[in-house]
N, C-alpha and C positions, 0 to 999 in steps of 0.2 A: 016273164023271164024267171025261171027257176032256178035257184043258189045251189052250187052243189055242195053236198055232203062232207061236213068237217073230216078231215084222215083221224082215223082212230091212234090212240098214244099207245105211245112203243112202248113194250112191255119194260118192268122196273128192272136193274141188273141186279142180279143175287148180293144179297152183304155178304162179304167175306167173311169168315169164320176169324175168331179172337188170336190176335197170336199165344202162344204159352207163354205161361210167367214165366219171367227169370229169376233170378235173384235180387232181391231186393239191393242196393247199393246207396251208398250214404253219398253224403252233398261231393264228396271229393271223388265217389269212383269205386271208396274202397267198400267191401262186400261188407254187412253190419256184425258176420258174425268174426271174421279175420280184424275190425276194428277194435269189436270187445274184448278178442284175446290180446288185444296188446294193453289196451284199458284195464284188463282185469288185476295185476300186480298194482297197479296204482289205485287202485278200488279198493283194492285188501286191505293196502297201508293207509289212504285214509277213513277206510273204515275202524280199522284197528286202532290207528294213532288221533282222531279226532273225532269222529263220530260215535264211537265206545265213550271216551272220555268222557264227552258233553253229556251225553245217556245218560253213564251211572252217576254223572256229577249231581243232575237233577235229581234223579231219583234219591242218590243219596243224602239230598238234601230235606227230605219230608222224615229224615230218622233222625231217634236221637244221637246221644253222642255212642254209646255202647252200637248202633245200628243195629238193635232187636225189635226198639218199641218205635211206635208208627208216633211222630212229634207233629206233624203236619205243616201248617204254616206257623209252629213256634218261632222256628230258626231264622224267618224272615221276618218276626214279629223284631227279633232279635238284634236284627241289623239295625232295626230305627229306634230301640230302647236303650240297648247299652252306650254309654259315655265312650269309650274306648272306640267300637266300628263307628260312630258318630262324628267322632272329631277325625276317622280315616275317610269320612264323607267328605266331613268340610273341606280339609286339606287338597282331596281330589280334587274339589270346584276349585279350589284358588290355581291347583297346577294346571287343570284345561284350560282355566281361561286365560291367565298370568302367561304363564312357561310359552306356549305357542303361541302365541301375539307376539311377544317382547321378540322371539327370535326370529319371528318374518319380518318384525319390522325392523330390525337390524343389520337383516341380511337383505333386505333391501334396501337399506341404506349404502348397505355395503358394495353393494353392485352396483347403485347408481353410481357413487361417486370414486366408485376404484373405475371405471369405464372409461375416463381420462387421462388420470391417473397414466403417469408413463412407467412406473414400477407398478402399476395395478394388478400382474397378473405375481408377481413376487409377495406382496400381500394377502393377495386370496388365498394363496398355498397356504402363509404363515394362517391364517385365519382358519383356513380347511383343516389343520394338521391336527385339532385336537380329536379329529373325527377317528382317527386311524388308533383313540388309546380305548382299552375298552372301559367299561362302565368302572368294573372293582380299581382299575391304576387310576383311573378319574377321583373318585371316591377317596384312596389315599392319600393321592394329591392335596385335594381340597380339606380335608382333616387335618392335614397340618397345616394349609394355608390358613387355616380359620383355626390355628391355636391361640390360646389367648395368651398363651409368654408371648409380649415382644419379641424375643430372641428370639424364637422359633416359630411362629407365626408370621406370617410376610402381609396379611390385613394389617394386622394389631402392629407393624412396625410401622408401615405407611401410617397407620391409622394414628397414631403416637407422633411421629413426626411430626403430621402437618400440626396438631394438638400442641405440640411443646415448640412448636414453632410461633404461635399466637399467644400462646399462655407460660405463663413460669414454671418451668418444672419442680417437681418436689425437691425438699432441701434434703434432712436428713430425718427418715424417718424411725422409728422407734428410740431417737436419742432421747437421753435422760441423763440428771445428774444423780451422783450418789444424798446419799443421806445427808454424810457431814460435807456437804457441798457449801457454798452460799447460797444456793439458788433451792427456792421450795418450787411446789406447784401455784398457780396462778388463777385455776378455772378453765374450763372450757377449752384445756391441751398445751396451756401456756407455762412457763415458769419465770418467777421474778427473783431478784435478790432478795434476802433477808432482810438488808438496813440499805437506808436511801445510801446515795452516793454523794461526794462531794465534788468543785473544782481543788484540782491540783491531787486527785486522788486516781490512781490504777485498779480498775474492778478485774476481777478474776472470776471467769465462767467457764467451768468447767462441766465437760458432757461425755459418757458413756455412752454405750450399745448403738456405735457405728459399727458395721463388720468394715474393714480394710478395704475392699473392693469397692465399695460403695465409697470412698472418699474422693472426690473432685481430684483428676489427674494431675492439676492445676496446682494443688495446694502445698503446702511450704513447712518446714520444718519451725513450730509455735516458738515465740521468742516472748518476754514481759515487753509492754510497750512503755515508752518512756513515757516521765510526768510530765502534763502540761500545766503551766499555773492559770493558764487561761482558759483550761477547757477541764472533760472528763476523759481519761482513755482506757484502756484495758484488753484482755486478749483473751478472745474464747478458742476453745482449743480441744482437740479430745484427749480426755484421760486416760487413755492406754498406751502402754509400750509393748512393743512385740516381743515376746519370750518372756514377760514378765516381768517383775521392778518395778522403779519406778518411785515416785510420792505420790500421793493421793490428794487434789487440792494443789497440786506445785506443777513445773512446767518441767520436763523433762528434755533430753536433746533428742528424743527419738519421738515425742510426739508433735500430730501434724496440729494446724490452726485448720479452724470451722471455716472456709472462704465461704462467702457468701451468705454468712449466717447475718439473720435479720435481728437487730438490736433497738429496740424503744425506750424510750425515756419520759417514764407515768408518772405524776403527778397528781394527785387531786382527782380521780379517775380518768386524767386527759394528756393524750400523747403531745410534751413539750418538743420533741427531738426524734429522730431516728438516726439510724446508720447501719453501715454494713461491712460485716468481717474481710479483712483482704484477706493474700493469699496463707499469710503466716499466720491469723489468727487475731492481730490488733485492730482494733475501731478507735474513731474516737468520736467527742460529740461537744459541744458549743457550751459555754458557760449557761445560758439557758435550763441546762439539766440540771443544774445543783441543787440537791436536796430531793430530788425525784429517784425512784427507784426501777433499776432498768428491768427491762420485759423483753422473755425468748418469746412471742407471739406464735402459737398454733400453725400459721404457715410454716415454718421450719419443719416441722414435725409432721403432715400430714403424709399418706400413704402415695406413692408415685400414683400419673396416669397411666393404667395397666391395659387400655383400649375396651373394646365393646367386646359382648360376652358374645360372638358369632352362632355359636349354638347352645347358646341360652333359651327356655321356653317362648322368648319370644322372636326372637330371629332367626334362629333354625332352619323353620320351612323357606325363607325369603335369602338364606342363605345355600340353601341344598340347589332352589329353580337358578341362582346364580351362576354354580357351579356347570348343571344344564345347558343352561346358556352357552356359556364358554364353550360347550362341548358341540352343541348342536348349530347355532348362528354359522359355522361354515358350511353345514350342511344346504340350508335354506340360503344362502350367499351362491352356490354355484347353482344352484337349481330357479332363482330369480335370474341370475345373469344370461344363463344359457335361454332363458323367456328373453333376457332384454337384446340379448345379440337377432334374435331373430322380428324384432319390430321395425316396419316398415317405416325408412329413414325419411319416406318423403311426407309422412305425415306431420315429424315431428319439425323437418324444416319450413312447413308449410304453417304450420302456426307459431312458429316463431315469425317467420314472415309477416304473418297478420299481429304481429306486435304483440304476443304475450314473453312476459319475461320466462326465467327459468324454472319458478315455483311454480306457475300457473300451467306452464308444459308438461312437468310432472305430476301437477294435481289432478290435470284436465285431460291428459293424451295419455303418458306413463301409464299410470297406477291402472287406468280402464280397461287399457289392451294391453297388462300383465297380471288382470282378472284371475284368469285361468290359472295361471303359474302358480300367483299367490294362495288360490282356494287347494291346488295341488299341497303345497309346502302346508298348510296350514291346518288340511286334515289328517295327514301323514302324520303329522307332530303331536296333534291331538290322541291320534289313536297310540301312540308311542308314551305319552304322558299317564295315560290312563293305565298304563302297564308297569309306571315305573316301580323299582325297586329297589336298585343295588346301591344307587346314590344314596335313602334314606339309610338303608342298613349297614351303612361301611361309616359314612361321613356323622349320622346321630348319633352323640355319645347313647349310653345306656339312660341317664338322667332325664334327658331329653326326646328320649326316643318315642315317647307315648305322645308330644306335642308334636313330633314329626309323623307323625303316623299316616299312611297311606294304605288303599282297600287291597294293596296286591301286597305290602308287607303284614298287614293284618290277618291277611288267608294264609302266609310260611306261618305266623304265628299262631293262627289258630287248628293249622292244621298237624303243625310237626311241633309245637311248644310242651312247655313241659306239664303243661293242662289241655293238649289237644283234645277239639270237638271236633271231628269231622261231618258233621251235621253241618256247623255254622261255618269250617270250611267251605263246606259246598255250597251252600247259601251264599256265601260271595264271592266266590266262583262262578254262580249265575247270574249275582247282579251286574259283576264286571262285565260278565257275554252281553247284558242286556244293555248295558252302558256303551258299550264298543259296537253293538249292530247296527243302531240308527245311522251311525256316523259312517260307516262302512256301507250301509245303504244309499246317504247321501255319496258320499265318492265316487259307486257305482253310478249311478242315476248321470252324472257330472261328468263320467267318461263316458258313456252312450249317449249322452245327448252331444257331447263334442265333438264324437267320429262318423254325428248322423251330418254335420256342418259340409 
């Protein structure tokens, strides 16, 4: 049996010829060169306004300060030598890590517990409103808020208050008597009488350099107090009368009594007795005193409490991220909220169910799945801090301003001051950029890994 012959294969079909190119056309459609011309106006301007800058900043940072002679790496040598850009270092680390913490974590405070809250959304406002002032009305603000007159400082009044609320306030400071007074100095801010006292005897203490104003609202027009045969008494009093007159040493009808004024009764170097001035000026004191010689004690006379020196070289800086504060906390308030309104209610009912209380909800549920929100708010802040300025330069007096110092008020100052280097200008102007890219890297990284979810 013979097999027959396989059929031979049909022949290949011709490949068709390539079509012609077209135009090349970008992801959306549009043709790449109709894209670029609309791209090119915004190419210009960030070339012009940002990528020129950064250029000559570097470059201009390898000159000296004249930018003829070639400085190299002096100007950066510079940044970690001088005392001055050094403490603008330090100052930076406390504002990144301090200033952005404190206000995420406030502002989420703020959102969790305004969330119930049945006026919670009237609060956020009040809370949000400092956002709408800008940095310089902020600054002026807080410069007087952080004056250190009570009067006119609104710390130092709070601050004063609660302070003379625990403590005795100052009596009468800079008083003194005259010369031919009874009363000498004592030591240590105090003044005694000249000769002991007796019973059945009226002492007379008389004091100068109260101004008017500073007298107790309280106080009385000074009368002689009557003898006691069984005690000491006497009347301390100031010795001036308005418009002038007067006897010197004598009790006039136009002058006030010392209220309040502290009166001791020494002996032997040992306080037998005290008392204290009413409102006319007379005390009196116990048979006990007799023969002791009385004492104005130093408390009378020391300087009021004037409050804390808010921009003093040491509170300055902890006083400026304050002010910050104030200003930014509402910002990071609606930006956590708007995270917490969007959390899935049945997680958080679901472990309360499983029996965790309200801290453990928040510890354990909250804070993890408002991750995201918070890493938002928190490098937003950062790279915002790292830029400040207007708060140090408005709110640091001049005195204090070298202790408030920060790397972006030390580049106005080094580059427009009245010893401008624009060498060491630019030199930190590029550590800033180098300071601010990591973090701006991480962000990136943190929203393309979020929108890959």
């Amino acid at each position: 049996m013979t097999t027959a012959p396989a059929p031979s294969p049909a022949p290949a079909a011709p490949t068709p010829p390539p079509p012609p190119p077209r135009a090349r056309k970008s992801v959306t459609g549009t043709r790449a060169y109709l894209a670029a011309g609309f791209l090119l106006p915004a190419l210009v301007l960030l070339g012009a306004l940002v990528v020129y800058p950064i250029g000559y900043s570097v470059y201009r940072s390898f000159f000296d300060q004249s930018g003829d002679g070639f400085a190299g790496i002096d100007n950066y040598k510079a940044l970690f030598t001088d005392d001055t850009i050094l403490t603008a270092v330090k100052n930076n680390a406390i504002w990144v890590v301090c200033a952005p913490t404190v206000a995420t974590v406030l502002g989420l405070i703020f959102a969790v517990l305004t969330e119930r809250v049945r006026w919670g959304t009237a609060f956020k406002l009040i809370v949000f409103m400092p956002m709408v002032i800008s940095m310089l009305a902020a600054g002026i603000i807080f410069r007087l808020v952080y004056e250190q007159d009570p009067d006119r400082g609104v710390a130092n009044a709070v601050w004063v208050g609660v302070h003379d609320t625990f403590a005795e306030s100052a009596g009468f400071p800079r008083a003194h008597p005259l010369p031919s007074a009874p009363l000498r100095p004592g030591g240590g801010g105090s003044f005694v009488t000249k000769d002991a006292v007796h019973t059945g005897q009226s002492a007379l203490l008389p004091l100068v350099g109260v101004a008017a104003e500073k007298m107790p609202s309280s106080a009385k027009a000074a009368k002689p107090a009557a003898a006691d045969p069984g005690g000491i008494t006497g009347t301390a009093w100031l010795d001036f009368t308005k418009g002038g007159g007067g006897t010197p040493n004598a009790i006039d009808s136009k002058e006030l009594g010392l209220k309040g004024l502290k009166i001791e009764a020494v002996r032997d170097g040992r306080v037998v007795a005290t008392a204290t001035a009413r409102a006319d000026g007379t005390f009196s004191l116990p048979a006990k005193a007799d023969g002791a010689r009385l004492r104005l004690p130093r408390g009378n006379f020391r300087e009021p409490y004037n409050g804390v020196n808010w921009l003093g070289p040491t509170l300055v800086t902890p006083a400026i991220i304050g002010s910050y504060i104030w200003m930014w906390a509402g910002f990071a308030m609606v930006l956590i909220a708007a995270g917490l309104a969007g959390l899935p209610r049945e997680l958080l009912e679901a472990a309360r169910v499983d029996g965790a209380n309200e801290w453990q909800v928040f510890r354990r549920v909250t804070v993890p799945l408002l991750a995201p929100v918070l890493a938002v708010v928190l490098v937003t802040l950062m790279i915002n801090v790292l830029k400040i300025f207007d708060l140090i330069f408005i709110i640091a007096p001049g005195s204090s301003q070298d202790d408030a110092n920060v790397l972006a008020l030390q580049l106005y100052r080094s580059s427009f001051g009245t010893d401008a280097d624009l060498g060491i200008g630019s030199a930190i102007a590029v550590l800033l950029l180098v300071l601010v890219v990591p973090v701006m890297l991480f962000n990136i990284r943190r929203m393309r890994r979020e929108a890959r979810r």
